[in-house]
N, C-alpha and C positions, 0 to 999 in steps of 0.2 A: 416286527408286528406292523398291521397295516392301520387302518382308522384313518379320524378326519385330520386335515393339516392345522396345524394354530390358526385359532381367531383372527391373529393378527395378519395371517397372509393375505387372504380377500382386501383387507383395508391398504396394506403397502398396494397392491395391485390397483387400487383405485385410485389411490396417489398418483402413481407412474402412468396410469391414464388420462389424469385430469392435468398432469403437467403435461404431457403430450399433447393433447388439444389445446390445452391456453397458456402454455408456462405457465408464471406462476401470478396469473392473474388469480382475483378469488380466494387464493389460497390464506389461511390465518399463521401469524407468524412462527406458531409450533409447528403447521405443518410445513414449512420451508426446511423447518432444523429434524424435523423429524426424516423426511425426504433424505436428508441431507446425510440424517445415519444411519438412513437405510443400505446406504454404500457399502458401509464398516461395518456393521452388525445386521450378520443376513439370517442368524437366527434368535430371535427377540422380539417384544415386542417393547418399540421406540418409543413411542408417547410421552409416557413419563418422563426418560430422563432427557426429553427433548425441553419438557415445562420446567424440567429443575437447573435444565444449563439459562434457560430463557430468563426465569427469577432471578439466579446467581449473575447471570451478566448483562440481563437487560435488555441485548436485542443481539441480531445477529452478528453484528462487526464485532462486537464485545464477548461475542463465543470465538470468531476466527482472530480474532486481535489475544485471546486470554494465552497466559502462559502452561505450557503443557502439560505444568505439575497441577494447576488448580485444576484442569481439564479432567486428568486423571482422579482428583478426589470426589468427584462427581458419581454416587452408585451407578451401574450399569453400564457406563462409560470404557472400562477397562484401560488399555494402554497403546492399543492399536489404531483406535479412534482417533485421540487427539491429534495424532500423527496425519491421519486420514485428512483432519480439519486444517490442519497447517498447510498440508499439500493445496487442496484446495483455491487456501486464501491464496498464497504463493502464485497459484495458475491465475487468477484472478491479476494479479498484480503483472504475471507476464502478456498477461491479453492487453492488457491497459499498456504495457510498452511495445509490445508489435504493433498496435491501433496508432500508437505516437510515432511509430517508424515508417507506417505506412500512409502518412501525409501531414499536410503540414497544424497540425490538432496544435501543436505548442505557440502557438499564436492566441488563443483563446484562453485568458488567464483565468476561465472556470476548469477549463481543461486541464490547463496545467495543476491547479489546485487540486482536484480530486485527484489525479495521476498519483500528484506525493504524499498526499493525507493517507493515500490508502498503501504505499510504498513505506512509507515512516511514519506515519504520523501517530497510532500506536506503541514506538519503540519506547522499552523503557530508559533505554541508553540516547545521548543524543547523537545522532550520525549527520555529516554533511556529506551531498551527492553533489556531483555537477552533471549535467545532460549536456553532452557535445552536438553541435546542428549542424546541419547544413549551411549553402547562403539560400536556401528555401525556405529556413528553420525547421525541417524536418531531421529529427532524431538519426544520428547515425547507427548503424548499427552496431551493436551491444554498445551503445552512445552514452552509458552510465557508469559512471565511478565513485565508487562509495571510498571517504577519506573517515576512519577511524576516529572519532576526540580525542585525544592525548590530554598530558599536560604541557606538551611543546607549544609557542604561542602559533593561533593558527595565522593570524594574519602574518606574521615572518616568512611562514614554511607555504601554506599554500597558495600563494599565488607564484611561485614559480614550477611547482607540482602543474596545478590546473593547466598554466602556458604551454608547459614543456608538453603534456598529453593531449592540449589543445592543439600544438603542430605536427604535433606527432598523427595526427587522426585525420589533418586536413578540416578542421572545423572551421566555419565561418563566426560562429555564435554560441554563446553557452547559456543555458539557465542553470542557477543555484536555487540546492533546496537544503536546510534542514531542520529540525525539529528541534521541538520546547518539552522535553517529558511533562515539566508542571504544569503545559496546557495554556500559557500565555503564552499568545505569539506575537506579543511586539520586543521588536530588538532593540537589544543591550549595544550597551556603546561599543563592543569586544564587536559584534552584529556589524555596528556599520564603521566600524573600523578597515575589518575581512572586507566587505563590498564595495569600501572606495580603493583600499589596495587591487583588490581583484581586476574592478572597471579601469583603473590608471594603470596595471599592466597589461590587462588585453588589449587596449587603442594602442598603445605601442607598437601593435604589432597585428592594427586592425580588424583586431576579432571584438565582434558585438557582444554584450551582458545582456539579456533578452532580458531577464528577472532575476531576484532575488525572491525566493520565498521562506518564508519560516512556519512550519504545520506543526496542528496536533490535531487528532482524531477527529473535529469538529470543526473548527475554523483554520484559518490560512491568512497570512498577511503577506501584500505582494510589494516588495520595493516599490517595482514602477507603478502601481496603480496607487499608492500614495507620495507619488513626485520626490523617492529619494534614489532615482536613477537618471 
């Protein structure tokens, strides 16, 4: 049967026009997330369940940060979406480490900070990363290794991990990152335990500690910029 197309076509179409001309200057923050499910759901109309992920999680990070199960109980949303959204953020988080690979951005401890809040700083679990450098301090490439929590102590165990992948790679310099799920980022004495172990085996063997940082979605606390490096 022929007839008119949904209401809602004209309006995605006006969308995909007005980010075309301004990204996403102008735009209200449902229409970022609605745009955004216009990718995954190309027959629907978005709106609504764009204002009820927006309610339920508050703003954008907090739809691409949510876990895939609440994503999914979300009406209209399905199963394909949330998936859709993770990719997404993911890409987002690789742009942020090609950007750091391709000069020396890790000198600028705003930069560094957003890099890992939006790398981890979300997780529910705690993860610690080290980024390997150059002697430019430019990011080596795939310059990132994510060490698991255990309950093995980490101060024991990783800093002969980090050394050994730090000569292994040719690194001049490492940053540390990891995150606080409860959202407090200052460190626990375990905190600077790990980061004087870590700084007293790198000099050993002349590799630099650019920073320590400890993230959660919001804030970031940098060793060196408060004088415990």
């Amino acid at each position: 049967m022929g007839g008119q197309p949904p209401h809602f076509h004209g309006h995605r179409q006006r969308l995909r026009d007005k980010f075309i001309k301004n990204g996403l200057a102008g735009f209200a923050d449902y229409e970022v997330v609605e745009l955004l499910l216009t990718l995954a759901i190309p027959r629907a109309d978005v709106k609504q369940p764009a204002k009820v992920l927006l309610a339920r999680f508050g703003n954008l990070r907090g739809i691409l940060d949510a876990p895939l199960a609440e994503l999914q109980a979300v009406p209209g949303i399905g199963t394909v979406t949330p998936v859709a959204l993770r990719v997404i953020r993911e890409v987002a988080s690789l742009y942020l480490q090609q950007e750091a690979e391709s000069h020396d951005a890790l000198t600028d401890p705003h930069v560094l900070a957003r890099f890992w809040r939006l790398r981890i700083g979300a997780l529910a679990n705690e993860v610690f990363q080290v980024g390997y450098l150059d002697s430019a301090y430019r990011l080596l490439r795939d310059g990132i290794e994510i060490l698991e929590e255990g309950t093995i102590d980490r101060a024991a165990v990783y800093p002969r991990r980090v050394i050994e992948a730090a000569l292994r790679r040719g690194a001049a310099a490492l940053v540390l990152a990891h995150n606080h799920p409860n959202g407090d980022v200052q460190p626990t004495e375990q905190d600077k335990t790990l980061t004087r172990a870590l700084v007293l085996a790198a000099t050993t063997v002349q590799i630099k500690i650019l920073d320590h940082l400890i993230v959660s979605p919001d804030h970031a606390f940098s060793f060196r910029q408060e004088g415990l490096l």
